[in-house]
C-alpha positions as semicolon CSV with decimal commas, in nm:
position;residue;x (nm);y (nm);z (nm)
1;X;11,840;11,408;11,699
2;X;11,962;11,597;11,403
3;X;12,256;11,409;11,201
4;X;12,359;11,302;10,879
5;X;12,105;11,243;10,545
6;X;12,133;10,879;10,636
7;X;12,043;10,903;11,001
8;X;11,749;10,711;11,154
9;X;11,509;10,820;11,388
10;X;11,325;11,106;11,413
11;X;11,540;11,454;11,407
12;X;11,458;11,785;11,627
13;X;11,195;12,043;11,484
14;X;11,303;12,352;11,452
15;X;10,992;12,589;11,622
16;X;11,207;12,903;11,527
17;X;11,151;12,832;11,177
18;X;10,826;12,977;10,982
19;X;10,793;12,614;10,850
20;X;10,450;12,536;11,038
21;X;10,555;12,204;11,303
22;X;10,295;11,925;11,109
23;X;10,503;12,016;10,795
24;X;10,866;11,962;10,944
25;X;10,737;11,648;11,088
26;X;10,604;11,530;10,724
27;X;10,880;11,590;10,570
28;X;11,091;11,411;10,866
29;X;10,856;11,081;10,842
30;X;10,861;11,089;10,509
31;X;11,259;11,062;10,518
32;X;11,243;10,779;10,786
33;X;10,989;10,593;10,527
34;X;11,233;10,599;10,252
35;X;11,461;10,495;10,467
36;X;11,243;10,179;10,491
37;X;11,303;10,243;10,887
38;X;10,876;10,169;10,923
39;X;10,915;9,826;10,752
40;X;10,770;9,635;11,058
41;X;10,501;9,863;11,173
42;X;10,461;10,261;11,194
43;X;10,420;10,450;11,499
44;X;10,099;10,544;11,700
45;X;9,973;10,857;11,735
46;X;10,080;10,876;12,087
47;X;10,424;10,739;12,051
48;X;10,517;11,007;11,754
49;X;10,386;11,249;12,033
50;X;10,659;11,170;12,296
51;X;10,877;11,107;11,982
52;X;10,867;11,418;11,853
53;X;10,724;11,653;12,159
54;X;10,449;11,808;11,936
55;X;10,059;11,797;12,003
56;X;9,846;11,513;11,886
57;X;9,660;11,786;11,681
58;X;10,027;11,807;11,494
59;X;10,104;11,442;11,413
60;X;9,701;11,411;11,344
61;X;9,778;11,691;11,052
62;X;10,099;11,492;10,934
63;X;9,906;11,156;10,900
64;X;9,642;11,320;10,726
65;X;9,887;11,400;10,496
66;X;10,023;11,071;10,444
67;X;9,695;10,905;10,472
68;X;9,571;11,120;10,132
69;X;9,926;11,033;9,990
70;X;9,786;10,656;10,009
71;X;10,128;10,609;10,234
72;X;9,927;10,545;10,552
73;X;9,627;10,361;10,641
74;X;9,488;10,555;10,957
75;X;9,152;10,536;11,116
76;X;8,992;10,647;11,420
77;X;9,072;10,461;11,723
78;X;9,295;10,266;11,528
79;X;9,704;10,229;11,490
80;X;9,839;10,380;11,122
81;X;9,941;10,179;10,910
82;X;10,158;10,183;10,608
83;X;9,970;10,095;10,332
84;X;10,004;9,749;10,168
85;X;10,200;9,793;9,766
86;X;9,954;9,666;9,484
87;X;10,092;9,331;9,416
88;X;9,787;9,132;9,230
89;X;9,739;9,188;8,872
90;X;9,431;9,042;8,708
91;X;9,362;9,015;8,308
92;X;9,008;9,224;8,225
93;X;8,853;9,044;7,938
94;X;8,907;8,739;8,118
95;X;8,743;8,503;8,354
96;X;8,960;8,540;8,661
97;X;8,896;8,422;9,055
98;X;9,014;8,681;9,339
99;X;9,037;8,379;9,587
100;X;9,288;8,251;9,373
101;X;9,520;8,536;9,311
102;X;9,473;8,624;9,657
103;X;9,659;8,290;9,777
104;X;9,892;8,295;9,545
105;X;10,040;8,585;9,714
106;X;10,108;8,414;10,013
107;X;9,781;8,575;10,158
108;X;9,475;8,378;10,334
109;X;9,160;8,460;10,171
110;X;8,857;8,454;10,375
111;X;8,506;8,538;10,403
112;X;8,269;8,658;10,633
113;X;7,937;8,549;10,524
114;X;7,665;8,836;10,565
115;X;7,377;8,675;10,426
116;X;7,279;8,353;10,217
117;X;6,903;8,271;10,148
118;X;6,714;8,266;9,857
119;X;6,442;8,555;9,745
120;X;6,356;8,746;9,472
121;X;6,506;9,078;9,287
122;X;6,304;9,176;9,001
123;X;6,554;9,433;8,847
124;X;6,811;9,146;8,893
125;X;6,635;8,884;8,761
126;X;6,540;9,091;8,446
127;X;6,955;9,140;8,403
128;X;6,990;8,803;8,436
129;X;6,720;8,793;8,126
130;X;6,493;8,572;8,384
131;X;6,111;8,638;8,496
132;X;6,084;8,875;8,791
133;X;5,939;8,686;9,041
134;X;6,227;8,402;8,968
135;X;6,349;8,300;9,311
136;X;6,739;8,351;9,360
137;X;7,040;8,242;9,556
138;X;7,148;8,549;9,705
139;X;7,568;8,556;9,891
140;X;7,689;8,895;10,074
141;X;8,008;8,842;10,198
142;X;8,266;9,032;10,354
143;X;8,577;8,996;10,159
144;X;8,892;8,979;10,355
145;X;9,275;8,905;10,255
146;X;9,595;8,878;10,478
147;X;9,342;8,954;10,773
148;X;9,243;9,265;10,621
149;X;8,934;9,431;10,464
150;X;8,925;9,417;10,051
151;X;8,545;9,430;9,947
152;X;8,198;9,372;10,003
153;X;8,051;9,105;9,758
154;X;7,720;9,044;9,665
155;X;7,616;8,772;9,435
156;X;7,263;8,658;9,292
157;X;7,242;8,334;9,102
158;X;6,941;8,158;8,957
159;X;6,784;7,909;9,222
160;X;6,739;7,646;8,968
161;X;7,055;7,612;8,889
162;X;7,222;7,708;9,242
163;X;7,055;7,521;9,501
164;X;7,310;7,287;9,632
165;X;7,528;7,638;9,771
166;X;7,287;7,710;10,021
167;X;7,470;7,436;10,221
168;X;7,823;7,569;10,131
169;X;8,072;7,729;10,440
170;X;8,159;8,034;10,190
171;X;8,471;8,176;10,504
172;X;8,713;7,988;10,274
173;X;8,629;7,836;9,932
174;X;8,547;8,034;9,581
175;X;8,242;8,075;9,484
176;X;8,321;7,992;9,123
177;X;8,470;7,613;9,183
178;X;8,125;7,510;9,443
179;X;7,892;7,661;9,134
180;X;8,095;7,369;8,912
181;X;8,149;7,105;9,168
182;X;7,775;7,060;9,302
183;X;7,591;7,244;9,031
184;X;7,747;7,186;8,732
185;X;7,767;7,563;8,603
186;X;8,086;7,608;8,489
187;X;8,119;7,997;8,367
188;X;8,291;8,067;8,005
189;X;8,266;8,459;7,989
190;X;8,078;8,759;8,096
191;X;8,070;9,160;8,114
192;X;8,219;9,324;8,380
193;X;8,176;9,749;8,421
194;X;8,387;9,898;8,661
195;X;8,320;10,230;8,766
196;X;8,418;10,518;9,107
197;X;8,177;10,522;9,381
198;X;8,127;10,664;9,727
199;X;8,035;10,377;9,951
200;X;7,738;10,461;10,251
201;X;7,856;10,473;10,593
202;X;7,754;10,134;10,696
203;X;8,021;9,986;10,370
204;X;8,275;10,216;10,485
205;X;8,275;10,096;10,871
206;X;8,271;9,760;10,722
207;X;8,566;9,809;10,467
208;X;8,725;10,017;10,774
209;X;8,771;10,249;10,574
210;X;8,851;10,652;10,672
211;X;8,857;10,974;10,510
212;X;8,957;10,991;10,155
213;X;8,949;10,649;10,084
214;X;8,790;10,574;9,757
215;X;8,631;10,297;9,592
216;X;8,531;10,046;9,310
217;X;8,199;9,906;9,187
218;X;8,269;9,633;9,015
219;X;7,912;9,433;8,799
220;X;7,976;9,122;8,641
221;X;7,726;8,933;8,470
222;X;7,854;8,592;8,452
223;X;7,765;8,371;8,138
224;X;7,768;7,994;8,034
225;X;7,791;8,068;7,667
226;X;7,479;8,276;7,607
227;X;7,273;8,211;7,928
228;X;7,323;8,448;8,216
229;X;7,379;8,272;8,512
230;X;7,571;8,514;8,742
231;X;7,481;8,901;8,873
232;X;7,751;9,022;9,087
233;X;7,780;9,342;9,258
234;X;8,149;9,413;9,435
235;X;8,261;9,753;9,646
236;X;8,657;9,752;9,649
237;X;8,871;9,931;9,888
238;X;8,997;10,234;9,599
239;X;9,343;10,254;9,811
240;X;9,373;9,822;9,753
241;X;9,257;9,830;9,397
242;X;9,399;9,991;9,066
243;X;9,343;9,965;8,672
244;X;9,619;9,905;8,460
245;X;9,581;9,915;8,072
246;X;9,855;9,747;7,834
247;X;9,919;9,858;7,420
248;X;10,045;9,799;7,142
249;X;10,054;9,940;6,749
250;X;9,927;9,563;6,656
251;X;9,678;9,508;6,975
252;X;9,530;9,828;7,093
253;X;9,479;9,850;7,439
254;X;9,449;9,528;7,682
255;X;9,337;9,644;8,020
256;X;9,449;9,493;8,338
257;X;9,362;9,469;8,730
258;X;9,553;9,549;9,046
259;X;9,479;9,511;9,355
260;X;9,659;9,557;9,659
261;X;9,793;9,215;9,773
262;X;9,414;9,055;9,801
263;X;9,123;9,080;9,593
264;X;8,817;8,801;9,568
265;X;8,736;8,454;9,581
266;X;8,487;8,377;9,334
C-alpha cells in the first residue's frame, strides 16, 4: 500500500513508529481527501477497519479528528460523511427567503411541520408590541435542504392578520410568499440578532447533530413599515452556517450570510 505522493488508497501504518496508529491514519485520510479520492461518499467505520487493519477505537479517534476539523459529518449509528462546502450567501440588512436561496442551489427545500395552531405567548406578543393575551399563529418546522437537516424554525404571527395559513401544507412553500398571497402582509424590513448557542438534546437529535457541532440563534422581528408583524426564532446547524462581513474605506462594513448549501424558506 505504500507508493508515490500521488497514490490512492489507503497506505500501510507503520506500528514500529512512535507516531500513535489514529494519527498515521489522519494524516493518511487526510491525503486521500485532498486527493478528492472521497468525492462520492467516505468510508464506514467498519470498512476503514478492514481497510486499514486497526481497531474501531482507532478510526473512531481519527474521525473525531476530522469531525472537529468540520471535514466529516459523523454520528452515532450513522455513516461519516464529508461535510457539505458553504455555498449560500445571504445579504444581512436585507429581507432575504432561505427557501429561495436554497433552490437556487439546485437543492429541494422542505419542511417538516412540527406544530401549527394558534395560542397565546405573552413575552411574544409584547415583542411584537401587541396585548398579551393576543391570540397567535404559531409554525415549528423542521427545516431540511438536499434531504438533510439545516434548522429548527419557529414562527409567531398575529392571528388577525394570519389566519388564512392555518390551512397552508408548509413541507414545500415559503412562509413569506403564503403571508402575501392569502393575507396580504407583505414584509418591508425588520431586525434580525444572531448570536452562538448550545441547542438541548431534543434540537440536537433533531438537527442530527453530534459532538462539537455548534449552532446559530437567529430572531427576526419582521415589519410592514412600522408594525411588527413577524417573531421568528431559528436554531442553525453552526457546521452549515457562517457570517461573512464585507468593507470598504467609503462603506464600512456590510455583513453577509453563509450557509452550507441550504438555509430557510420563509
Amino acid at each position: 500500500m505504500a507508493g508515490a505522493a500521488g497514490e490512492r488508497g489507503a497506505r500501510a501504518l507503520d506500528r514500529s513508529r512512535s507516531v500513535p496508529l489514529w494519527a498515521q491514519l489522519l494524516a493518511d485520510l487526510r491525503r486521500r481527501l485532498d486527493a478528492g479520492e472521497f468525492a462520492d461518499a467516505f468510508p464506514g467505520e467498519l470498512a476503514l477497519v478492514a481497510e486499514y487493519g486497526v481497531s474501531r477505537h482507532t478510526v473512531r479517534e481519527a474521525l473525531r479528528r476530522l469531525r472537529d476539523e468540520g471535514v466529516v459529518v459523523a454520528t452515532r449509528g450513522r455513516t461519516p460523511r464529508l461535510a457539505a462546502p458553504v455555498e449560500i450567501e445571504q445579504p444581512l440588512g436585507a429581507l432575504y427567503s432561505l427557501f429561495s436561496s436554497v433552490e437556487a442551489t439546485g437543492l429541494r427545500q422542505r419542511s417538516v411541520v412540527q406544530t401549527l395552531d394558534v395560542r397565546a405567548d405573552g413575552v411574544v406578543a409584547t415583542r411584537l408590541g401587541l396585548e398579551e393575551s393576543t391570540p397567535l399563529v404559531y409554525l415549528e418546522r423542521l427545516r431540511l435542504a438536499g434531504g438533510a437537516p439545516l434548522a429548527i424554525d419557529r414562527v409567531w404571527l398575529p392571528e388577525r392578520l394570519a389566519a388564512p395559513l392555518l390551512d397552508v401544507d408548509f413541507t414545500h412553500t415559503a412562509l413569506y410568499d403564503e403571508y402575501a398571497e392569502r393575507c396580504g402582509v407583505r414584509l418591508t424590513g425588520g431586525q434580525e440578532h444572531i448570536r452562538a448557542v448550545v441547542p438541548s438534546a431534543a434540537e440536537k437529535q433533531l438537527l442530527e447533530m453530534g459532538p462539537g457541532i455548534a449552532a446559530f440563534a437567529i430572531e427576526r422581528l419582521g415589519c410592514v413599515g412600522e408594525t411588527a408583524v413577524e417573531w421568528r426564532h431559528t436554531l442553525v446547524r453552526g457546521d452549515r452556517f457562517a457570517v461573512t462581513a464585507h468593507f470598504s474605506a467609503g462603506h464600512g462594513y456590510r455583513f453577509g450570510v453563509a450557509t452550507r448549501r441550504e438555509p430557510d424558506g420563509r
